[in-house]
C-alpha positions in Angstrom: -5.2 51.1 -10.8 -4.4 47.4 -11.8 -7.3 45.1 -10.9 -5.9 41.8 -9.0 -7.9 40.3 -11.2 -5.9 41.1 -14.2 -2.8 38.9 -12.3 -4.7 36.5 -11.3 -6.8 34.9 -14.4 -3.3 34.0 -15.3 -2.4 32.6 -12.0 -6.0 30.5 -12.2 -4.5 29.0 -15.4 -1.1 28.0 -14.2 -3.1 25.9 -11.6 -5.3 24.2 -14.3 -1.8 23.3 -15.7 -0.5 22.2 -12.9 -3.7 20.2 -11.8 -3.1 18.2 -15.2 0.2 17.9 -15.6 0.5 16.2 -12.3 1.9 11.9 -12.6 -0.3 10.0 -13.9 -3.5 9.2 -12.6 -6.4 7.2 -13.3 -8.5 8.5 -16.0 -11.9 8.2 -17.2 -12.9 6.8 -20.4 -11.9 8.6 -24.0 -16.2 9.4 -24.1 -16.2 10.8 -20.8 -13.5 13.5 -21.3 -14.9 14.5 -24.8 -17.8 15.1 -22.9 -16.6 17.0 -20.3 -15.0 19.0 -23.1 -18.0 19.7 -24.4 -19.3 21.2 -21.2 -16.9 23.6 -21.0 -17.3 24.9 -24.4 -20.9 25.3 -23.9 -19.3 27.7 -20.8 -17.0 29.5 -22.8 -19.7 30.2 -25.5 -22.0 31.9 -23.1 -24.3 29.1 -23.2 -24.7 28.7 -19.6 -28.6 27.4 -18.9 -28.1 24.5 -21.5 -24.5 24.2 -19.8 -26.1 23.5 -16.4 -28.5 21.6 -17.6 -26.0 18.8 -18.8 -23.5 19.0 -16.2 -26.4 18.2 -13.8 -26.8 15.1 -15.5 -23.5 14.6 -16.1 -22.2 14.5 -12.3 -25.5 12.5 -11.6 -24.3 9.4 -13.7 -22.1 6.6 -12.9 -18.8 8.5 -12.3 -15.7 8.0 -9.9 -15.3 10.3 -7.1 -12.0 11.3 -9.0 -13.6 11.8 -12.1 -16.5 13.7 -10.4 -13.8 16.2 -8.3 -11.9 16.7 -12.1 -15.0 17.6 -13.2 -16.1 20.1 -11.0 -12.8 21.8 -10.8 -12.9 22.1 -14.6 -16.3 23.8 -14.0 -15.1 25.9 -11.2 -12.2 27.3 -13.4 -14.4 27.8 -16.6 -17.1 29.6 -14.5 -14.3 32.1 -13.1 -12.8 32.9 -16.5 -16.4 34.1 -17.7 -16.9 36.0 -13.9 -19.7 33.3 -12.6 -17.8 33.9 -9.5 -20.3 32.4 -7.5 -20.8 29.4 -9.8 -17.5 28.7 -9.8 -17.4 28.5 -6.1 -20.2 26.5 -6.0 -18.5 23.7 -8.3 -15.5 23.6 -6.3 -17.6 23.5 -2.7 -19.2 20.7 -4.7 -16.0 19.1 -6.0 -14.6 19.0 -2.1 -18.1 17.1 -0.8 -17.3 14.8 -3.4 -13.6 14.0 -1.6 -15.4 14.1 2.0 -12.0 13.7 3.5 -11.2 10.8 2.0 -8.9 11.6 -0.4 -6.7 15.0 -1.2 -7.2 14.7 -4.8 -7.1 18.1 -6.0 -8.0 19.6 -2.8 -5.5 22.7 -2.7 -6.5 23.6 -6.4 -10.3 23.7 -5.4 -9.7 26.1 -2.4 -7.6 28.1 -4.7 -10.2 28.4 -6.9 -12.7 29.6 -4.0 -10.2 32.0 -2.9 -9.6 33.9 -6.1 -13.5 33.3 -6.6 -14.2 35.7 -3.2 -11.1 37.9 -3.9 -12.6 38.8 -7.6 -16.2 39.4 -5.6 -14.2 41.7 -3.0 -14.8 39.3 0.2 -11.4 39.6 1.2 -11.8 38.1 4.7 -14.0 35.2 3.4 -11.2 34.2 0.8 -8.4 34.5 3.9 -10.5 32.4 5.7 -10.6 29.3 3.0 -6.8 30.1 2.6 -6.6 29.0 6.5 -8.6 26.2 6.0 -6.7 25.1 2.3 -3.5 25.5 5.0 -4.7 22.7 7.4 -5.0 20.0 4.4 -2.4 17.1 5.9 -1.1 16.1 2.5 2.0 17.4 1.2 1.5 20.4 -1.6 3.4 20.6 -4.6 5.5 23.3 -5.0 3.9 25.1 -7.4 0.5 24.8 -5.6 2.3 25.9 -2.3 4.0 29.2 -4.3 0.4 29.6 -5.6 -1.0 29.8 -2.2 1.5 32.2 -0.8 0.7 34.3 -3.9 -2.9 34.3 -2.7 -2.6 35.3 0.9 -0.3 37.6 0.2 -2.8 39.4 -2.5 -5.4 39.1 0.3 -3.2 41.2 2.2 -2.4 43.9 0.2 -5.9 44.1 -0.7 -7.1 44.9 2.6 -3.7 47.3 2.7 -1.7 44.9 4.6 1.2 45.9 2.3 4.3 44.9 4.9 2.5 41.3 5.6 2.2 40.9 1.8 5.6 41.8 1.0 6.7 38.8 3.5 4.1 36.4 2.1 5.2 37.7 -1.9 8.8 37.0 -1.1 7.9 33.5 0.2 6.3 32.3 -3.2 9.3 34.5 -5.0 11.8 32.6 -3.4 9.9 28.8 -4.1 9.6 29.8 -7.8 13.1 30.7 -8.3 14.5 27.5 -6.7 12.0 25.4 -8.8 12.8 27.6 -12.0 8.9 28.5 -12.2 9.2 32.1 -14.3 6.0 32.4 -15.5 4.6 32.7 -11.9 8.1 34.1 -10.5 6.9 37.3 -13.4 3.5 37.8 -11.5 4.9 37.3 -7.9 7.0 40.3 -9.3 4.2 41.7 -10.3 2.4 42.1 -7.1 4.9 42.8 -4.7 5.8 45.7 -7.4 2.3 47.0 -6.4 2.8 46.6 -2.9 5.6 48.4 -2.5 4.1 51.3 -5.0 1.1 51.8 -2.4 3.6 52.2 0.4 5.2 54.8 -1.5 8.2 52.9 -2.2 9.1 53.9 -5.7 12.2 52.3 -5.9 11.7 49.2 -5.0 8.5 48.9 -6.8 10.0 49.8 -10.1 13.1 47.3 -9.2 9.8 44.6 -9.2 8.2 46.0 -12.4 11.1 45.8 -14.8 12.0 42.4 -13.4 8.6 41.5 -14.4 8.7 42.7 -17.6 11.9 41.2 -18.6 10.9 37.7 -17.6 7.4 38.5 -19.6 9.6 39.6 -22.9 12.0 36.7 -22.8 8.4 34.1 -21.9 6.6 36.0 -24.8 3.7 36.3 -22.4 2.1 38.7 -25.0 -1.1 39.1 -22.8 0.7 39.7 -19.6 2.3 42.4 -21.1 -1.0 44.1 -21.9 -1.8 44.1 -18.0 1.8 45.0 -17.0 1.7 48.1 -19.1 -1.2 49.3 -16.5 1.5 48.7 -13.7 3.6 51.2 -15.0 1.4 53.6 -16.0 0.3 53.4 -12.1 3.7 53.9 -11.6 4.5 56.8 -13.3 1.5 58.6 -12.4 3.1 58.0 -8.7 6.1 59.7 -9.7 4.6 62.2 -11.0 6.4 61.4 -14.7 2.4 62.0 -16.9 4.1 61.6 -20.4 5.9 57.8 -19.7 2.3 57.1 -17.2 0.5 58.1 -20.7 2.4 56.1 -23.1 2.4 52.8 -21.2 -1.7 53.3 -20.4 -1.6 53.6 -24.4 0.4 51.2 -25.2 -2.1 48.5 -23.9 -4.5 49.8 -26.3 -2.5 48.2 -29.3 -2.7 44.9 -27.8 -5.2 42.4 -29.6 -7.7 41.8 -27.1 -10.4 40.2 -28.8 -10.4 36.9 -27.2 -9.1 38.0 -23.8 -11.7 36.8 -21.1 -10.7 40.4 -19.1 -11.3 42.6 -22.4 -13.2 45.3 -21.1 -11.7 45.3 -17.3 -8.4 45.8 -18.7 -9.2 48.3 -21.5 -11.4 50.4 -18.7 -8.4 50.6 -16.7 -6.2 51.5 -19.7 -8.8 54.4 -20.7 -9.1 55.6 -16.4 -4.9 55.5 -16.4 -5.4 57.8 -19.5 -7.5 59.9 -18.5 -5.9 61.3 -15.1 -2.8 61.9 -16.9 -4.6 63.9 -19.3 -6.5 66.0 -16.9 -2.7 66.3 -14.6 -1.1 67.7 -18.4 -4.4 70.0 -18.5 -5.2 68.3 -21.7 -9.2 68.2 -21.2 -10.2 67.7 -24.7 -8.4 64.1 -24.8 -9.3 63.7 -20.8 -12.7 63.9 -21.5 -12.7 61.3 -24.7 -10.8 58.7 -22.4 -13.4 59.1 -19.8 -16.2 58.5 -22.7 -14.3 55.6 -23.1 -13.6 54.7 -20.1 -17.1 55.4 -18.6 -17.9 52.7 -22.4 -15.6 49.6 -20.9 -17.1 50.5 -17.2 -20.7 49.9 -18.6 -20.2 47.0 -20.1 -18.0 45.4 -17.2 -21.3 46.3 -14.9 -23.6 45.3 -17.7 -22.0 41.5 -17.8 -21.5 41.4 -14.2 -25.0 42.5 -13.4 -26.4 40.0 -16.3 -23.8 37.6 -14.9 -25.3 38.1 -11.2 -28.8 37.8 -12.2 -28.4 34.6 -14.2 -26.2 33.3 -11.7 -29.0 33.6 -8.8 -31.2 32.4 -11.1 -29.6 29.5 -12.0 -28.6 28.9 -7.9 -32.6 29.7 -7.1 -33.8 26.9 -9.5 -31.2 24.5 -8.3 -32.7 25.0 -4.5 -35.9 24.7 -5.6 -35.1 21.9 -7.3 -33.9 20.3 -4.2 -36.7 21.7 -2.4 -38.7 19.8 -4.8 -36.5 16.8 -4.3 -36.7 16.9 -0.7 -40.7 17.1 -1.0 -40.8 13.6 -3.1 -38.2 12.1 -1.0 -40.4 13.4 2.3 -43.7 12.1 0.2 -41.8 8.5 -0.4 -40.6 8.0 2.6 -44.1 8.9 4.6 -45.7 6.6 2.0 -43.2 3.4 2.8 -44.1 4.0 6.6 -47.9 3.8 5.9 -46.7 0.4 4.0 -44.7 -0.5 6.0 -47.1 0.2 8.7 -49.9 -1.8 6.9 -47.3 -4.5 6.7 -46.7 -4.7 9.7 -50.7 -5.1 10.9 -51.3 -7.5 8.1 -48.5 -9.2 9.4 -49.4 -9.3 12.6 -52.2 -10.8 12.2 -51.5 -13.7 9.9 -49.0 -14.5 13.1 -51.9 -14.6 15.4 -53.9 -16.9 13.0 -51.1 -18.7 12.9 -50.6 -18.8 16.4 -53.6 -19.6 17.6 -53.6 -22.6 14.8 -50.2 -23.9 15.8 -51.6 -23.8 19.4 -54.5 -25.9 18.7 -51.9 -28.3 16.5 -49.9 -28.6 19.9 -52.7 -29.9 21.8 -53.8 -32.3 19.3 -50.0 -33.1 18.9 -49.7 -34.2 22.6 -52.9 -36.2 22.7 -51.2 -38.2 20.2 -47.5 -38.3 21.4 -49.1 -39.5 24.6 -50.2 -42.7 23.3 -47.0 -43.0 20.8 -44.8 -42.5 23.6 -46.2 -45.4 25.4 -45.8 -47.3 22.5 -42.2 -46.2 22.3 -41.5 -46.7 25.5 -42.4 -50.3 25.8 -40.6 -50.9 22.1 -37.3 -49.1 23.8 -37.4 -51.5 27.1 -37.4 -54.4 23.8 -34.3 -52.6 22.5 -32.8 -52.0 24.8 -32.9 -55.3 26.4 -31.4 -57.0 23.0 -29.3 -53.8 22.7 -27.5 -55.3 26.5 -27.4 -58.8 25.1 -25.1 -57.8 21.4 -23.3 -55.7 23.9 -22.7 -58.4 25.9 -21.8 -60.7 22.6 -19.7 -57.9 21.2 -17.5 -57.7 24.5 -17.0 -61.2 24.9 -16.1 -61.3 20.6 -13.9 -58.4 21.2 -12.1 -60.1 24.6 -11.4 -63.3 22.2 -10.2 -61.3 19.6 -7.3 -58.8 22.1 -6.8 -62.8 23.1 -5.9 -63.5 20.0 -4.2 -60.4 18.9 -2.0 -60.7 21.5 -1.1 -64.2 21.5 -0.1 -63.4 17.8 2.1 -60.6 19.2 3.5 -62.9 21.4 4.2 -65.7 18.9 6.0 -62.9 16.5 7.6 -61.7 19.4 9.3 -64.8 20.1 9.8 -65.9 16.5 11.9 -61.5 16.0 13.8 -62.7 19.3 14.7 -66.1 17.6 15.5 -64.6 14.3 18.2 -61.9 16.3 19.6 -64.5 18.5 20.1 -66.8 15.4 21.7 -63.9 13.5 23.6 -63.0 17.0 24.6 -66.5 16.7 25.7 -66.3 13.1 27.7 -63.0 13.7 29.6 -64.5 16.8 30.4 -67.8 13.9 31.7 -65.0 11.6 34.0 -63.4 14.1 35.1 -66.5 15.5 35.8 -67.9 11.8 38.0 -64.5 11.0 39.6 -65.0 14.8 40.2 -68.4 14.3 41.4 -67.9 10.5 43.5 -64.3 11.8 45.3 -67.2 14.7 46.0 -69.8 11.9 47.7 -67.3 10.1 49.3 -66.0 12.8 50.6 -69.4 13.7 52.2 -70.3 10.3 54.2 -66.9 10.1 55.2 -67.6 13.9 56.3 -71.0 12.5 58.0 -70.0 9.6 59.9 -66.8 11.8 61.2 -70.0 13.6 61.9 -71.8 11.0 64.1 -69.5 9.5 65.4 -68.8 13.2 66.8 -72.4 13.0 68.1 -72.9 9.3 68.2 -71.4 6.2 65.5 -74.0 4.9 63.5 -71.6 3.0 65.4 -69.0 1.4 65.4 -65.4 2.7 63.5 -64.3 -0.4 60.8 -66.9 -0.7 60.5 -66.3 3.2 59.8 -62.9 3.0 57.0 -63.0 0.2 55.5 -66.1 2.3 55.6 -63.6 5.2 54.2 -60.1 3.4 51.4 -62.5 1.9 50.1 -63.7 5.6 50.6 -60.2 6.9 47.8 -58.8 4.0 46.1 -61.7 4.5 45.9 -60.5 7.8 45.1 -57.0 7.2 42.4 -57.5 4.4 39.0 -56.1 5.0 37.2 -58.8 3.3 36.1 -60.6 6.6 34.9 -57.2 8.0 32.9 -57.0 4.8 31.0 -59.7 5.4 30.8 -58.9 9.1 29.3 -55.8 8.6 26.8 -57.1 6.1 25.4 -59.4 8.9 25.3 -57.5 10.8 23.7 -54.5 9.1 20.8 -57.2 8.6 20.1 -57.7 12.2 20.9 -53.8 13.6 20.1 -51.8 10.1 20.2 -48.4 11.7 23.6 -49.0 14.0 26.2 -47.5 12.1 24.0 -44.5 10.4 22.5 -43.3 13.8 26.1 -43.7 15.8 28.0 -41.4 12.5 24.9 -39.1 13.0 24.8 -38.8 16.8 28.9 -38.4 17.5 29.8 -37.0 13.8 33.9 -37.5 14.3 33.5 -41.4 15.3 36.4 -43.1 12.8 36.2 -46.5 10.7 37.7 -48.2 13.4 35.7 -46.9 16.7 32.7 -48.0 14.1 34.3 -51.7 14.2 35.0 -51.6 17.8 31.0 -50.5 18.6 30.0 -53.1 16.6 31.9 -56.2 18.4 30.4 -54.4 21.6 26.9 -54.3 20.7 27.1 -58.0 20.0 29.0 -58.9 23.3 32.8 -59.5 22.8 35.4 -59.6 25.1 38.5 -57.9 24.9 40.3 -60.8 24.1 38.3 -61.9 21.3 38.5 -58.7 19.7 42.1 -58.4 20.0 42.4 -61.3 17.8 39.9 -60.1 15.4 41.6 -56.9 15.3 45.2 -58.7 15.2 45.7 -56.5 18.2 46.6 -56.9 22.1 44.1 -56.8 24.4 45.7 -54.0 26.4 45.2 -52.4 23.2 41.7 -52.7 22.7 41.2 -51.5 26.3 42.9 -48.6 25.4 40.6 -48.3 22.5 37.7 -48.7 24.7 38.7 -46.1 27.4 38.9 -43.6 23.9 35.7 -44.9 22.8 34.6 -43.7 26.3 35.0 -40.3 26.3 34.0 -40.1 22.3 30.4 -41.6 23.8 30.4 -39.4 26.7 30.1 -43.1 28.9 30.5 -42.3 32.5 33.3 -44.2 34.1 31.1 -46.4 36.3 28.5 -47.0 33.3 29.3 -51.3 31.6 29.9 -50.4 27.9 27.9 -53.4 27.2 25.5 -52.2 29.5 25.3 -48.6 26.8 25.2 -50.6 23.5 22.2 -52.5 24.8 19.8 -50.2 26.8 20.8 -47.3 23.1 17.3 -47.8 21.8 18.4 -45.4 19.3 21.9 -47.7 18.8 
């Protein structure tokens, strides 16, 4: 009968490949992994006392928790390969501490490794229960890890001949590894369920499973898998009674080059057991019995490395908790020996502070005597201070009163001399508008003289008339004066004409001129002749201007321009 065991070393190295062909993580140092190399060879070489000896000191140095967890899974998988079952799930109970549910990092691969640890030592209820508890981990599996797992339960199942629960749990990873084109594991999911189905008695389908298997292993080259899936169909043949095919599979594993196979003997026993039933059901005793020689050969030595592997296993587990026994001792022996210091510190301590105590108490009296006397002293020498403290008080208020006299008097003074300076350029913007008005009425005057003029006679001739005439009329329209206006007045209100385009955004070049002969107090009538307008005009104007300013209707538009700080 075909071992799990046989599937699954193959399994346990698809999940070392997986664990490092994961993205990119942060690796340790081109020394460290050489050394961790190392480690493992000294495993595979059978060298396992010097082995421990340096991974103890290896996972004791200055490692990251990641590098530590990598480490120990390495460990966990090498120890399995050579059947330190119990090693191995030591290292990856170790690796999982390490994480202490921090971190998920490798976390599925090491309970893997403990379940296929307990199913290879028969504790098929002890490796479901770690599958349960791999099952609760939060972070999301990849999907080879997650086929992996269903591969695992459902072996747990058929090994405790739950073969219909199996099936469903078989068909699960089946169906992952086909959509992710994973055929290597997709040939032992086959496999398995193949062997389910054989110990229900389901011929059919189990040999549907088998050559499935096999033609993914042929096309893979999976030479060694083909070794173990020869044993399959032996078992199957035997089932269907067919001893010849049974016989020449069970053989055909024997001309498979074993040598460095981890699962030599285990597979060959199996081979030779396969062998010899089919002899003994073809009456062929003479060849029956030399396959049981052989077979009982392989058995020996399986129970020969597995008892050796047992004993150095608990020997290697005794001296590491007596070791920690040990450990525990000197860390109970330090830490009884820092109380008594610490006690002894505490008494030596203690009474330093009561010499110390009784001294400063002794400094307090003599202290106050002393203060006593000084604080007469001080007393009469702050009455003295304070009494010329009250008369520079006194000096300081009546110097600060001058001074506020002063300051203000000076505000005063500038106050009058910035009031003088606006009403003299007030007084020099009213002389420029009343220079353009008078200048716009001279002007106007001639061309009204001149249009009677030429009313009466034909004095001046039409054409020199009309040039006369256009000449007065640009005159008239020029914006020279307005120019100079504006530059006056700029210099007594700088801000006007920014903060009024600013507040009301749409206010034109003319509104602008208009505000400005406000602000400084013009009627109507003289800004109809600066303008060269009527004065019904510039109402009209205004009223505009009103409702552009948002000016109520009973608000003086003087009143506005004047009491606008912003303006």
């Amino acid at each position: 009968m075909l071992k799990f065991k046989y599937i699954n070393n193959f399994l346990f190295l698809l999940v070392l490949m997986a664990g490092f062909f994961q993205k990119p993580r942060a690796q340790a140092m081109p020394e460290a992994t050489n050394e961790l190399n190392y480690y493992i060879e000294l495993i595979e070489e059978n060298k396992i006392e010097k082995a421990e000896e340096s991974i103890r000191t290896y996972l004791k140095s200055d490692l990251s928790t990641k590098d530590k967890v990598k480490a120990c899974y390495n460990f966990a998988i090498a120890y399995n390969n050579k059947q330190y079952y119990n090693l191995s799930i030591e290292y990856s109970l170790e690796g999982i501490k390490y994480l202490n549910n921090s971190s998920t990092y490798l976390l599925p691969q090491l309970y893997q490794a403990i379940i296929i640890n307990h199913i290879d030592l028969g504790n098929y209820d002890l490796a479901e229960s770690f599958y349960w508890k791999s099952n609760k981990i939060q972070a999301k599996k990849e999907k080879n890890i997650e086929a992996n797992d269903f591969n695992l339960i459902g072996e747990i199942h058929r090994l405790k001949g739950k073969y219909q629960s199996s099936i469903r749990y078989f068909n699960k990873a089946i169906k992952i590894n086909i959509d992710n084109n994973y055929l290597e594991q997709l040939s032992i999911n086959y496999n398995n369920i193949a062997l389910s189905f054989l110990y229900m008695n389901n011929i059919d389908s189990s040999e549907f499973y088998l050559n499935r298997s096999m033609y993914l292993i042929d096309s893979l080259g999976l030479v060694l898998r083909k070794s173990a899936i020869n044993i399959s169909f032996g078992e199957l043949y035997l089932k269907k009674g067919n001893y010849v095919h049974a016989l020449d599979y069970f053989r055909k594993t024997l001309d498979f080059d074993l040598t460095n196979h981890p699962d030599k003997n285990e597979i060959l026993r199996d081979a030779y057991k396969g062998m010899m039933e089919c002899y003994e059901l073809m009456g062929d005793f003479k060849n029956a019995l030399n396959s049981y020689k052989n077979y009982i050969e392989y058995n020996t030595n399986v129970l020969y490395y597995k008892q050796n592997a047992l004993i150095l296993q608990n020997q290697i587990l005794s001296d590491r908790q007596v070791h920690l026994h040990k450990m525990n001792l000197i860390k109970s022996k330090l830490s009884l020996e820092k109380k008594n210091n610490r006690l002894t510190s505490i008494l030596l301590v203690a009474l330093l502070l009561l010499v110390i105590l009784v001294s400063y108490i002794f400094w307090i009296r003599i202290k106050k005597i002393k203060q006593k006397a000084e604080l007469e002293l001080r007393k009469n020498k702050i009455q003295e201070l304070e009494l010329e403290k009250i008369k520079l008080s006194k000096k300081n208020l009546e110097f600060e009163l001058e001074q506020k006299e002063q300051d203000q008097k000076l505000k005063r003074i500038e106050r009058i001399r910035l009031e003088e300076k606006i009403q003299s350029k007030n007084r020099e913007l009213t002389s420029a508008a009343i220079h353009v008005m008078s200048k716009n009425e001279i002007l106007d005057s001639i061309r009204q003289k001149i249009s009677k003029i030429n009313d009466k006679a034909e004095i001046i001739p039409l054409k020199s008339y009309r040039e006369i005439n256009s000449i007065i009329s640009d005159s008239l329209r020029m914006d020279d004066d307005w120019q100079i206006f504006k530059r006056h007045f700029i210099e007594v209100h700088p801000l006007f004409f920014e903060k009024l385009k600013t507040k009301y955004p749409n206010i034109t070049t003319d509104e602008l001129k208009l505000c400005a002969y406000l602000k400084i107090q013009l009627s109507s009538k003289e800004i109809a002749r600066l303008l060269n307008i009527t004065a019904v005009a510039v109402n009209k104007r205004r009223n505009r201007l009103r409702k552009k300013l948002n000016i109520l209707s009973d608000e003086d538009i003087y009143g506005f321009f004047l009491r606008n700080d912003f303006l």
